[in-house]
Backbone as a printed PyTorch tensor [residue, N CA C, xyz], in Angstrom:
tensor([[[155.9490, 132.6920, 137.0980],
         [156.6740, 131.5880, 137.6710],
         [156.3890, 131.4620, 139.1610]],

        [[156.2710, 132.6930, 140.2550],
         [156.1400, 132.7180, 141.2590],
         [154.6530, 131.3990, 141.3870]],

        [[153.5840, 131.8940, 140.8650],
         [152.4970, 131.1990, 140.9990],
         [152.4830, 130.2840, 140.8200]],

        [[153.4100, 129.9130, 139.5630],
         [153.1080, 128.1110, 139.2610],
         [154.0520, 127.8750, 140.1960]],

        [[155.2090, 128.1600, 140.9650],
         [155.7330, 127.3820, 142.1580],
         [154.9050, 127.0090, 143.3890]],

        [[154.0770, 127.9970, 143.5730],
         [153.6060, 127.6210, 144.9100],
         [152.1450, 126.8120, 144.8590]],

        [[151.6090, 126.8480, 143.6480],
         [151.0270, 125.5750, 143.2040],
         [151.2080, 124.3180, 142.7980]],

        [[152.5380, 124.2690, 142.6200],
         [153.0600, 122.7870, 142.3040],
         [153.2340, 122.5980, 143.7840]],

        [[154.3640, 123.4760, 144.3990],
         [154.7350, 123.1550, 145.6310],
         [153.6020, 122.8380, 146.4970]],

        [[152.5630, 123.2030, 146.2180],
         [151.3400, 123.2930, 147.3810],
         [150.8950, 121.7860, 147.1950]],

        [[150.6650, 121.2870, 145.4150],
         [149.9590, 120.6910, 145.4540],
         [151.0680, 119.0130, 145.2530]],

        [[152.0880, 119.3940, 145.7180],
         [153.3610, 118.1070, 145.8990],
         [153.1640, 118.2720, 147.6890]],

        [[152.6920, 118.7330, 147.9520],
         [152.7020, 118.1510, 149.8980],
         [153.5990, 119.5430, 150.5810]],

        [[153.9240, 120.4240, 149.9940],
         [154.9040, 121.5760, 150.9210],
         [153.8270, 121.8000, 151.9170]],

        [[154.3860, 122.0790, 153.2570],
         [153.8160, 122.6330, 154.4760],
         [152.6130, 123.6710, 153.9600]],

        [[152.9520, 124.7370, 153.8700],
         [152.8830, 125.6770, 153.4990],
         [153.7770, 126.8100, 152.3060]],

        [[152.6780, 127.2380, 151.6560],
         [153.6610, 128.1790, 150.7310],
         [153.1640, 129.6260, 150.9250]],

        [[153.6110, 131.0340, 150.2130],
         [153.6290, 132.3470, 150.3050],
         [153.6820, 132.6640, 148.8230]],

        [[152.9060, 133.5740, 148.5560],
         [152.8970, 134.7540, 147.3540],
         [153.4580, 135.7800, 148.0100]],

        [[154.7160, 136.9950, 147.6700],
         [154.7960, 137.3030, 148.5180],
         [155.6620, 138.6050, 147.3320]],

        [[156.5320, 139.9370, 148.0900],
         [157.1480, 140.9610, 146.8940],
         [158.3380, 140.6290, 147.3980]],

        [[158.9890, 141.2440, 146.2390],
         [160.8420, 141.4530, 146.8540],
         [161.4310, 139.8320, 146.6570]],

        [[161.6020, 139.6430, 147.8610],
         [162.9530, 138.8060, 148.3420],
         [164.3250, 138.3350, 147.4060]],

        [[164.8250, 140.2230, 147.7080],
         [166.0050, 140.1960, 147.2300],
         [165.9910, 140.9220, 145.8440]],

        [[164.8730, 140.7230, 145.1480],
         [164.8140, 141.6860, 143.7740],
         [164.7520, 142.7830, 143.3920]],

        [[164.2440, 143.4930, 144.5260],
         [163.3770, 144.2960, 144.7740],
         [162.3670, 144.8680, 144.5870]],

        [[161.7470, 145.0620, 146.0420],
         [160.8300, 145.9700, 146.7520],
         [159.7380, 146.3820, 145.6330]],

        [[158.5740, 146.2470, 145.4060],
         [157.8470, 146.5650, 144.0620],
         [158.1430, 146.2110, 142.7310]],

        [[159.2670, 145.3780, 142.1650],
         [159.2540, 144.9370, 141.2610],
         [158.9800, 143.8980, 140.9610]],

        [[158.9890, 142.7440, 141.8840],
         [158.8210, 141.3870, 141.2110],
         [157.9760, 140.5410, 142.5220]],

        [[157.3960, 139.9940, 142.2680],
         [156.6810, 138.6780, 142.8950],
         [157.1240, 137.2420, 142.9450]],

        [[157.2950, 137.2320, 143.8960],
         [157.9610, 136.0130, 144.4180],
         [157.4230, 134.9480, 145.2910]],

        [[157.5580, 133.1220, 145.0920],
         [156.3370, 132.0440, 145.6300],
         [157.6420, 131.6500, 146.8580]],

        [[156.9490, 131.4960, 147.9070],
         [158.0480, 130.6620, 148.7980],
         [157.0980, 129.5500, 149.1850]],

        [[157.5050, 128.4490, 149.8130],
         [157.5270, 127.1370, 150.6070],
         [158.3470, 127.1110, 152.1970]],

        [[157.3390, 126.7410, 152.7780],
         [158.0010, 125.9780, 154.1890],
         [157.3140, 124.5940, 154.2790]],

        [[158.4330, 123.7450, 155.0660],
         [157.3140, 122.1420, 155.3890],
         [158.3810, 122.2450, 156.7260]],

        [[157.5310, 121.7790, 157.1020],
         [157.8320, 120.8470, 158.5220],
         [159.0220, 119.5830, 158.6110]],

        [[159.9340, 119.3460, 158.8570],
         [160.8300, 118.1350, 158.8360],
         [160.4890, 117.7130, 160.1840]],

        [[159.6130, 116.6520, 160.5220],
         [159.8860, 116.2790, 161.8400],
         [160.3870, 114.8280, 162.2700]],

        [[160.6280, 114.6040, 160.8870],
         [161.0760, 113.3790, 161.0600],
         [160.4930, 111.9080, 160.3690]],

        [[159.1580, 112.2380, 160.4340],
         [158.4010, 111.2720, 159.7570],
         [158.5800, 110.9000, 158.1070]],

        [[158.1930, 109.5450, 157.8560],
         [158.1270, 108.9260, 156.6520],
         [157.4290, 110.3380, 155.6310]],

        [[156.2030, 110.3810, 156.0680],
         [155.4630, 111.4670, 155.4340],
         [155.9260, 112.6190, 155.0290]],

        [[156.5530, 113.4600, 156.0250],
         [157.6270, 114.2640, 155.3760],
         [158.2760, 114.2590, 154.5100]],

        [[159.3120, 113.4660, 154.4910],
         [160.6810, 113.2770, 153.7400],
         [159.7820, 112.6950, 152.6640]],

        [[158.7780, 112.0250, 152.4640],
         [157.8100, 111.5210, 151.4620],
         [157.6430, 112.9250, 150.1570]],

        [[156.7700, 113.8340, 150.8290],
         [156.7820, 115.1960, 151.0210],
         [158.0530, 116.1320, 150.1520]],

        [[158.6150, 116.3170, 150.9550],
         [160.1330, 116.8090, 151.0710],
         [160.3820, 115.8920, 149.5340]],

        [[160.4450, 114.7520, 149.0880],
         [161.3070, 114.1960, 147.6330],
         [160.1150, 114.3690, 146.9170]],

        [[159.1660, 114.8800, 147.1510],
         [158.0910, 115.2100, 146.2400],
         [157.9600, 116.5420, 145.4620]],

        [[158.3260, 117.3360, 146.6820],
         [158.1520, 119.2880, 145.9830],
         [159.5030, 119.4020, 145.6650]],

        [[160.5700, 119.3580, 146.4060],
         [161.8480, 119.7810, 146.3620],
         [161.9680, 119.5510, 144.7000]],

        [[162.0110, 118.2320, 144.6450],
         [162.8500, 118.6650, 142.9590],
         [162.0500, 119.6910, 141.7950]],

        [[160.6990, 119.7000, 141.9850],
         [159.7080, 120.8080, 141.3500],
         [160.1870, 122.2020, 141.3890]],

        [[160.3800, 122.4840, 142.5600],
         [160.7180, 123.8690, 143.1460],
         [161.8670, 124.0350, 142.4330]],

        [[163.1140, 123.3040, 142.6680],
         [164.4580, 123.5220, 142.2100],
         [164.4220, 123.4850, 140.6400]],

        [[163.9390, 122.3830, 139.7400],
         [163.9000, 122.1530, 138.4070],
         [163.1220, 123.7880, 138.0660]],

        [[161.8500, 124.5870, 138.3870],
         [161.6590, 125.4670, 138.1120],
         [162.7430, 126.8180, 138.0720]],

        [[163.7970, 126.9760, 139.4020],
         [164.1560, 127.9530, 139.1250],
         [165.8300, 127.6410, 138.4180]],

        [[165.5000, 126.8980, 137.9380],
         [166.9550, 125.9800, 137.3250],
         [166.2670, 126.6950, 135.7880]],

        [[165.3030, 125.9810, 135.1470],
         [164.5180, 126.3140, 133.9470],
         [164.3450, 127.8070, 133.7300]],

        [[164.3060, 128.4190, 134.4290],
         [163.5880, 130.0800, 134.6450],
         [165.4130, 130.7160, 133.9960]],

        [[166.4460, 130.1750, 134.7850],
         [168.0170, 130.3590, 134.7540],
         [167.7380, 129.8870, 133.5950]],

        [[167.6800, 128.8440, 133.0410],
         [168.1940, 128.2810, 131.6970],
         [167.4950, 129.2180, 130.5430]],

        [[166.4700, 129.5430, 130.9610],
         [165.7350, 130.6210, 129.4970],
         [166.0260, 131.9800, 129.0830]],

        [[166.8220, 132.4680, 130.4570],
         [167.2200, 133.8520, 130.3560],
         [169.2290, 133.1640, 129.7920]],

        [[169.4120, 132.0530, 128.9830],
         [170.6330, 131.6580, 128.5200],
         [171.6560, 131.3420, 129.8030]],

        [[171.5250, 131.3110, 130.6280],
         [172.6160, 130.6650, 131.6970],
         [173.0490, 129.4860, 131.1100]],

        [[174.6160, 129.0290, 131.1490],
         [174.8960, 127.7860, 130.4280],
         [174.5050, 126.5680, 131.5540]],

        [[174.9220, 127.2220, 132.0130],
         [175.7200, 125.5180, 133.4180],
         [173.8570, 125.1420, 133.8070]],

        [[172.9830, 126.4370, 133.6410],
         [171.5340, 126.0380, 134.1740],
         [170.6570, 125.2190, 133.0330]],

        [[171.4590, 125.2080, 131.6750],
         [170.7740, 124.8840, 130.3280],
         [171.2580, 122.7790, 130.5100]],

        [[172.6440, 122.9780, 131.2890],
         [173.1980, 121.8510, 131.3220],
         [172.6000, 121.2020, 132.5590]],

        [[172.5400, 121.6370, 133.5370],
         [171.8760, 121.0120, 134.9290],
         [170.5200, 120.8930, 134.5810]],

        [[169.6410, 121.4390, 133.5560],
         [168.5510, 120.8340, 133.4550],
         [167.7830, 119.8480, 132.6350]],

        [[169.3300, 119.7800, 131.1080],
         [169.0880, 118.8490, 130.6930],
         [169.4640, 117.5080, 131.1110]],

        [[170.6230, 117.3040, 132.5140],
         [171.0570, 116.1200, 133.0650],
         [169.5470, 115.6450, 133.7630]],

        [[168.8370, 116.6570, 134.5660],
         [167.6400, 116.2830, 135.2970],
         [166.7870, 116.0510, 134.2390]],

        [[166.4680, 116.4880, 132.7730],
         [165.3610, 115.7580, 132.3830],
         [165.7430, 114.1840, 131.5360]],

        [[166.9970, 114.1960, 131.7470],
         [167.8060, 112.8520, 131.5930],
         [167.7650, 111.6570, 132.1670]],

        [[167.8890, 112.2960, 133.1580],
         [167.6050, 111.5900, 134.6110],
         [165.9420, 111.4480, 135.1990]],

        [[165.5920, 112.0300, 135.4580],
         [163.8080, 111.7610, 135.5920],
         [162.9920, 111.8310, 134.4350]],

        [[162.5410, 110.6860, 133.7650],
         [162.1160, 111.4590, 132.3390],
         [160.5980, 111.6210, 132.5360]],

        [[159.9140, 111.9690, 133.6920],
         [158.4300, 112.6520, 133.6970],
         [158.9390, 113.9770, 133.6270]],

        [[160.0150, 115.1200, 133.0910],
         [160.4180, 116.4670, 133.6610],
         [160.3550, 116.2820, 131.7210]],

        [[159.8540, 117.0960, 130.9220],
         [159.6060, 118.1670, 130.3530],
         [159.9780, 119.4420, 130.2850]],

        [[161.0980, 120.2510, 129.7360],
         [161.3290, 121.7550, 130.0160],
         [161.5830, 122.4550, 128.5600]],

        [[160.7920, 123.0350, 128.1100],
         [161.0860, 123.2960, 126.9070],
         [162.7720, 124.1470, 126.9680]],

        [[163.2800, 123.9790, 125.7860],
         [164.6890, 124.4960, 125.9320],
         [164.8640, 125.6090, 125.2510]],

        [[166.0740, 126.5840, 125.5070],
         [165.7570, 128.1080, 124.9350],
         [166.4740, 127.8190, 123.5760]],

        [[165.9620, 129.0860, 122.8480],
         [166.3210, 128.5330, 121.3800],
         [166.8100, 130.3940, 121.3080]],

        [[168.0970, 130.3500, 120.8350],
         [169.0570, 131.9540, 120.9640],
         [168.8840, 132.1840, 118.8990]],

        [[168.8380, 133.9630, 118.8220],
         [168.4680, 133.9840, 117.8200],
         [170.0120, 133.5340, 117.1910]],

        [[170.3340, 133.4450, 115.7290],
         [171.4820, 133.5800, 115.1070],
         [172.0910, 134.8460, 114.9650]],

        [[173.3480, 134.4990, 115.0190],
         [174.1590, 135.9550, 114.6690],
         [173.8650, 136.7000, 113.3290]],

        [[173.8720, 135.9070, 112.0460],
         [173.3590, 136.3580, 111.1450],
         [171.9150, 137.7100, 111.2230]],

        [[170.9860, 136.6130, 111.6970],
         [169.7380, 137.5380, 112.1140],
         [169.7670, 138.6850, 113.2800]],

        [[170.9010, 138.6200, 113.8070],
         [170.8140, 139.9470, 114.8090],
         [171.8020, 140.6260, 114.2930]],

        [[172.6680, 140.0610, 113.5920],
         [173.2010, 141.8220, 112.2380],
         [172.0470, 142.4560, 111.5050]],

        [[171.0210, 140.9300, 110.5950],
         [170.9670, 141.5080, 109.7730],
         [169.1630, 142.3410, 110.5990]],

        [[169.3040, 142.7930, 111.6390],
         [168.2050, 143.6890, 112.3550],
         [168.8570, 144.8540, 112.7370]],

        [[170.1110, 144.2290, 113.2670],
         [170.5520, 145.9620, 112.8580],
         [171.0960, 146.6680, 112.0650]],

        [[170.4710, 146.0840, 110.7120],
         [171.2200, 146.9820, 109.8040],
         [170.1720, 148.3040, 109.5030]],

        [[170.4560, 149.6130, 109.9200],
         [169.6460, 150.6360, 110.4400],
         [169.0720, 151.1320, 108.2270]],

        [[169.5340, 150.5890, 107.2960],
         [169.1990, 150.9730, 106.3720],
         [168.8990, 150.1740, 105.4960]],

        [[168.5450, 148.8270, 105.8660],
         [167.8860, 147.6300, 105.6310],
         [166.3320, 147.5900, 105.5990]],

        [[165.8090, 147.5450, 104.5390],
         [164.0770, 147.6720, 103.8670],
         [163.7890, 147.1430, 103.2840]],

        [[164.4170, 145.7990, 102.8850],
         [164.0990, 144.6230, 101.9300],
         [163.0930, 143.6510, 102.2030]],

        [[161.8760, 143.8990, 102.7100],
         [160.8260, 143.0530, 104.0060],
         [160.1970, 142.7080, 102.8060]],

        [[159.6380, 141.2260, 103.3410],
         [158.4280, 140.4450, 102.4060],
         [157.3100, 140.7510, 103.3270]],

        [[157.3020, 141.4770, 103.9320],
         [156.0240, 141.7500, 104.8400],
         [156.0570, 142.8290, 105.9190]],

        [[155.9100, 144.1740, 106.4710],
         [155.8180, 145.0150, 106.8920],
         [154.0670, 145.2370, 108.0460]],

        [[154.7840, 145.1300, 109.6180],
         [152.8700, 145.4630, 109.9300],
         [153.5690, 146.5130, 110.5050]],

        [[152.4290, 147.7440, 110.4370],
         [152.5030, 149.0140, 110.9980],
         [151.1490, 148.5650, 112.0960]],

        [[150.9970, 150.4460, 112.8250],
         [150.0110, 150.4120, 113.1550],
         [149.7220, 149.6670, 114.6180]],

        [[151.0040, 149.2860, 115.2230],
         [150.9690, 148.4890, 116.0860],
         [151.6810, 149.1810, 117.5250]],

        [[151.4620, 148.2390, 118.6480],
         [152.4020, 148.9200, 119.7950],
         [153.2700, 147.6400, 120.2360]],

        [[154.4760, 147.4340, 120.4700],
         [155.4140, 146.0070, 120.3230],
         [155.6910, 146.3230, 121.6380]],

        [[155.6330, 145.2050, 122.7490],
         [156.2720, 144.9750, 123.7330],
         [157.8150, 144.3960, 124.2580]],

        [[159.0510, 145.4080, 124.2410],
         [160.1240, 144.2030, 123.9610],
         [161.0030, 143.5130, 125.5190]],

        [[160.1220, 143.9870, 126.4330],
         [160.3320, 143.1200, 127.4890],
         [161.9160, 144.2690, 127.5400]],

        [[162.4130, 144.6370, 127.0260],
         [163.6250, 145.6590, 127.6500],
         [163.0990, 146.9150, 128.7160]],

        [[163.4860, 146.5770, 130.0610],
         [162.5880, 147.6680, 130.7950],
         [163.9400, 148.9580, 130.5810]],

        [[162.5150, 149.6780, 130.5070],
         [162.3490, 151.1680, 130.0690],
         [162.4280, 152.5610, 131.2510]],

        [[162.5650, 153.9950, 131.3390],
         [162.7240, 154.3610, 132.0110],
         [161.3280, 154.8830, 132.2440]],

        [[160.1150, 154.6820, 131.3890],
         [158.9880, 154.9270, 131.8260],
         [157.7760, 153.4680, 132.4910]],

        [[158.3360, 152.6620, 131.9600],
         [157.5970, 151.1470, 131.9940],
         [158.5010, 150.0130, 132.0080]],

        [[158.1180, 149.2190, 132.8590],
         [159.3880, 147.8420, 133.3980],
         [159.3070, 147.4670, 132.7540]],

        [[158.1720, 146.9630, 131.1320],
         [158.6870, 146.1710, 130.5130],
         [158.9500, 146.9580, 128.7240]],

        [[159.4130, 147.2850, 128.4400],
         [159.9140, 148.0800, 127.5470],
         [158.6090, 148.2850, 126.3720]],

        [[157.9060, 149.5200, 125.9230],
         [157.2400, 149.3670, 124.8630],
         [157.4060, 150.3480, 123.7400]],

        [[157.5830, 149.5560, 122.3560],
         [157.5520, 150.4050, 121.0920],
         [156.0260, 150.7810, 120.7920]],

        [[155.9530, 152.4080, 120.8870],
         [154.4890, 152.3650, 120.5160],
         [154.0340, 153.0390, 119.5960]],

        [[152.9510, 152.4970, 118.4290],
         [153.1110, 153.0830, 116.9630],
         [154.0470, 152.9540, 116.2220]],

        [[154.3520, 151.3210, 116.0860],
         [155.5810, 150.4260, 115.9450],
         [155.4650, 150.1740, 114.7220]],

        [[156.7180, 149.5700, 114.1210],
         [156.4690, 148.9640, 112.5810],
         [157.4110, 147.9420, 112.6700]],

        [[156.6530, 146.5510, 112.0640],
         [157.8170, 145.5610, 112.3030],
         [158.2530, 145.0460, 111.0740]],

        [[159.2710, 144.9650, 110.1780],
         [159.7160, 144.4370, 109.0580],
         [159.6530, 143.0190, 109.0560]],

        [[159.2300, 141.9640, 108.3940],
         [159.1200, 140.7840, 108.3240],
         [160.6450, 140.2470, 106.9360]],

        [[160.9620, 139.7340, 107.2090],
         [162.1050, 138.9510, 106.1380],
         [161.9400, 137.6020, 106.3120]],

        [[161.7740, 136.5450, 105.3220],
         [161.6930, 135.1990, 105.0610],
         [161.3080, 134.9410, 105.9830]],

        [[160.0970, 135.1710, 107.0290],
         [159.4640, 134.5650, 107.8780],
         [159.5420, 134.6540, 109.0650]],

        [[161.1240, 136.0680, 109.4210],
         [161.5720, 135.7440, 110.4750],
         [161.5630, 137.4850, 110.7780]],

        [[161.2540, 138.0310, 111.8550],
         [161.0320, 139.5580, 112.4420],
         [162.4950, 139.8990, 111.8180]],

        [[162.9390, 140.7980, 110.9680],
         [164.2430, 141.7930, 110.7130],
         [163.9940, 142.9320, 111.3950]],

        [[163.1910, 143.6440, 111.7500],
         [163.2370, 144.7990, 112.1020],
         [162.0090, 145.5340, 112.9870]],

        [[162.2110, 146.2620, 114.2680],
         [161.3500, 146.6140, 115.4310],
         [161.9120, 148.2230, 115.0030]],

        [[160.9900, 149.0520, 114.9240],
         [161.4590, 150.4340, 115.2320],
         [159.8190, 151.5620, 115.2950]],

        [[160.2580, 152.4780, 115.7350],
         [159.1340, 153.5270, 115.7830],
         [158.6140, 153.7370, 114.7990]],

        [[157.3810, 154.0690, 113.9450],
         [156.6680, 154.5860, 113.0580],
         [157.8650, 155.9750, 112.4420]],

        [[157.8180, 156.7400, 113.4630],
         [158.8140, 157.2390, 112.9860],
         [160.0650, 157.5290, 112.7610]],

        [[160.5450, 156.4850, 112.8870],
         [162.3290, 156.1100, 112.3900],
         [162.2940, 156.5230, 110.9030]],

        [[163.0340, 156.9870, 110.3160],
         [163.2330, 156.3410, 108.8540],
         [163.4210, 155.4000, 108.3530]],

        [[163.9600, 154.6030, 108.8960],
         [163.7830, 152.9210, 108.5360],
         [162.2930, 152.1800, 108.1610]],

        [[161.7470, 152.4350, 109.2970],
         [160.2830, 152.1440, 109.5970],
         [158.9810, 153.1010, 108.4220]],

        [[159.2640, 154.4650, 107.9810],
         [159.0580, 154.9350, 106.9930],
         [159.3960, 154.6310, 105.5400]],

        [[160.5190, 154.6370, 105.6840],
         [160.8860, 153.8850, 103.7950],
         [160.2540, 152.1350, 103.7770]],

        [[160.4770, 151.7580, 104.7450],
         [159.7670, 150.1620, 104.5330],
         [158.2990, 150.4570, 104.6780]],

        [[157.5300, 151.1760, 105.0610],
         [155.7420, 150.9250, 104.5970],
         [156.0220, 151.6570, 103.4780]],

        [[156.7670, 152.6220, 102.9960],
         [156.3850, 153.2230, 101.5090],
         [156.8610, 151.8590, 100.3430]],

        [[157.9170, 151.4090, 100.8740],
         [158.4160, 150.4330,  99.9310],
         [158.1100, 149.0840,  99.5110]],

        [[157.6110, 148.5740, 101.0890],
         [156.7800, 147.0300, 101.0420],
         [155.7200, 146.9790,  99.8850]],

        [[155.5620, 146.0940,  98.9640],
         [154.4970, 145.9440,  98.4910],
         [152.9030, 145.0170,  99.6450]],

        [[153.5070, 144.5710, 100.7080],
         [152.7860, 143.7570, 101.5460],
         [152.7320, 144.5730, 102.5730]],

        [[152.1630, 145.3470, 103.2460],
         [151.7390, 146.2450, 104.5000],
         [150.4980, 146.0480, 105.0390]],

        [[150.7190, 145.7060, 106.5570],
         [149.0870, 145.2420, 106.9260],
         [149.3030, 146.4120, 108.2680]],

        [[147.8090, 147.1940, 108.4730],
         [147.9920, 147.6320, 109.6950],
         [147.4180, 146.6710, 110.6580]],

        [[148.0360, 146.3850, 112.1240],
         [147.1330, 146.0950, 113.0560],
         [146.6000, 146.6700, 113.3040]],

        [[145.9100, 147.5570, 113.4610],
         [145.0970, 148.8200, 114.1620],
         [145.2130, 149.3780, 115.8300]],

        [[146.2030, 148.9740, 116.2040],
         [146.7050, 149.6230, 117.4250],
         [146.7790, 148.2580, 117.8430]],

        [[146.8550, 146.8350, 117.6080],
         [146.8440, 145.9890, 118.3350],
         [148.8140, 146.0900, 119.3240]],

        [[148.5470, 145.0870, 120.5020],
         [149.6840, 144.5780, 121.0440],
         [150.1920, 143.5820, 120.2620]],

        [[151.6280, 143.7050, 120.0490],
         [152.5560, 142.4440, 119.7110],
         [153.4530, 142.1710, 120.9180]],

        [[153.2570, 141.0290, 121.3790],
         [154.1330, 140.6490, 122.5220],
         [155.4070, 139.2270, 122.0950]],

        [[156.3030, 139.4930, 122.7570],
         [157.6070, 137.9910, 122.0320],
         [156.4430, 137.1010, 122.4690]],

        [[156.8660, 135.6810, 122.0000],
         [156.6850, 134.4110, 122.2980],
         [157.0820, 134.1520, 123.8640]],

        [[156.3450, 133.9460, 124.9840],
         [156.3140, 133.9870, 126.0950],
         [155.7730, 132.5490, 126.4740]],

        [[156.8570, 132.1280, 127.2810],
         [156.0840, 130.5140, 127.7310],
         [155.4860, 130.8470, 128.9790]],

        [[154.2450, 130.0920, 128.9460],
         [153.3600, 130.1780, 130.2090],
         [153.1080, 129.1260, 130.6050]],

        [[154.1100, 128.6780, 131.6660],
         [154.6240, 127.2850, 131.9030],
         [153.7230, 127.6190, 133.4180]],

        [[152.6890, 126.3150, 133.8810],
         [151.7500, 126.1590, 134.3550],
         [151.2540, 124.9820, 134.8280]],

        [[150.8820, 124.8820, 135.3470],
         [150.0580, 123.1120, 135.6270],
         [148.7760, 123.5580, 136.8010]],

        [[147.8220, 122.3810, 136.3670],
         [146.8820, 122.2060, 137.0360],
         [146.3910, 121.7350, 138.4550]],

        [[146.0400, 121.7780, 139.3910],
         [146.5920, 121.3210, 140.6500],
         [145.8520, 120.0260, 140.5900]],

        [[144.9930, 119.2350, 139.4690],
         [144.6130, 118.1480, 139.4320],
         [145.6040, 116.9070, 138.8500]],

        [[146.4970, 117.8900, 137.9560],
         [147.7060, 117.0470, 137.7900],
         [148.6530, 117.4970, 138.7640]],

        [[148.5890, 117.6220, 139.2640],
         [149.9130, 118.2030, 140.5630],
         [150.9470, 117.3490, 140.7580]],

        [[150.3560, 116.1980, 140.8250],
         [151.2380, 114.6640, 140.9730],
         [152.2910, 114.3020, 139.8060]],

        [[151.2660, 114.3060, 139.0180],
         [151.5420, 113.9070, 137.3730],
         [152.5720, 114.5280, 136.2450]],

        [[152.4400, 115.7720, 136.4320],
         [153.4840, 116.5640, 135.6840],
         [154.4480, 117.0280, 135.9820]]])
């Protein structure tokens, strides 16, 4: 997100922008885009200025709305209401149903089982910021992930003995569905 801000911002007229660490997150963990412009008064500016500003803001409004913030899910669907060149895909929360029925720790009823894998679950970890299952097994049910656990859980054991459908990846990565929300600086204007 840092990057696509300071490329939109760059390429909407901001003064200047920064790639930069920290500010406020902290210190080695996260990367962060800033903007400065000039207000001096001129047409061009404030031209400027109603050009990046709402980019900048709609991004970290969207960024709030995906990690489930309500009031940020609502302030960004009034703005794509209101300007309709704004596009933001919207977060989609799993069901309650499906997050019982994942933790049910003795649940092996999968139409599909991949072993053999290393799963990334973005839960940071006390060895790695972004959390990884490695030598993972993922239970598949009607199409939809039931179950993440270690190769060697018992869970994860009785479901490859039991699946009739078991595929290994062969050490591949499984990563969630990750939006890689982006633009081109040739559409800079445009999107």
């Amino acid at each position: 997100m840092a990057i696509q801000n300071v490329i939109g911002d760059a390429a909407r007229g901001a003064t200047w922008v920064s790639i930069h660490n920290g500010g406020g997150c902290g210190w080695g963990e996260v990367t962060n885009g800033g903007f400065g412009h000039v207000l001096d008064g001129s047409e061009e500016a404030a031209k400027r200025c109603r050009n990046f500003l709402p980019w900048d803001v709609c991004n970290g409004v969207s960024r709030r709305s995906w990690a489930g913030n309500e009031n940020a899910m609502m302030q960004i669907q009034e703005e794509m209401d209101r300007e309709q060149r704004l596009r933001v895909t919207m977060p989609t929360f799993a069901k309650q149903d499906l997050l019982e029925l994942m933790c049910k720790e003795d649940e092996v009823d999968f139409d599909q089982v991949l072993k053999g894998c290393n799963v990334a679950t973005m839960k940071r970890g006390a060895k790695v910021a972004y959390g990884m299952v490695e030598d993972a097994v993922i239970g598949i049910k009607e199409g939809k992930i039931a179950f993440v656990g270690s190769a060697r859980d018992d869970v994860a054991k009785k479901a490859v003995a039991e699946c009739k459908n078991v595929k290994n990846l062969g050490g591949a990565l499984v990563t969630p569905g990750l939006i890689d929300c982006h633009t081109h600086v040739l559409y800079g204007g445009d999107r």
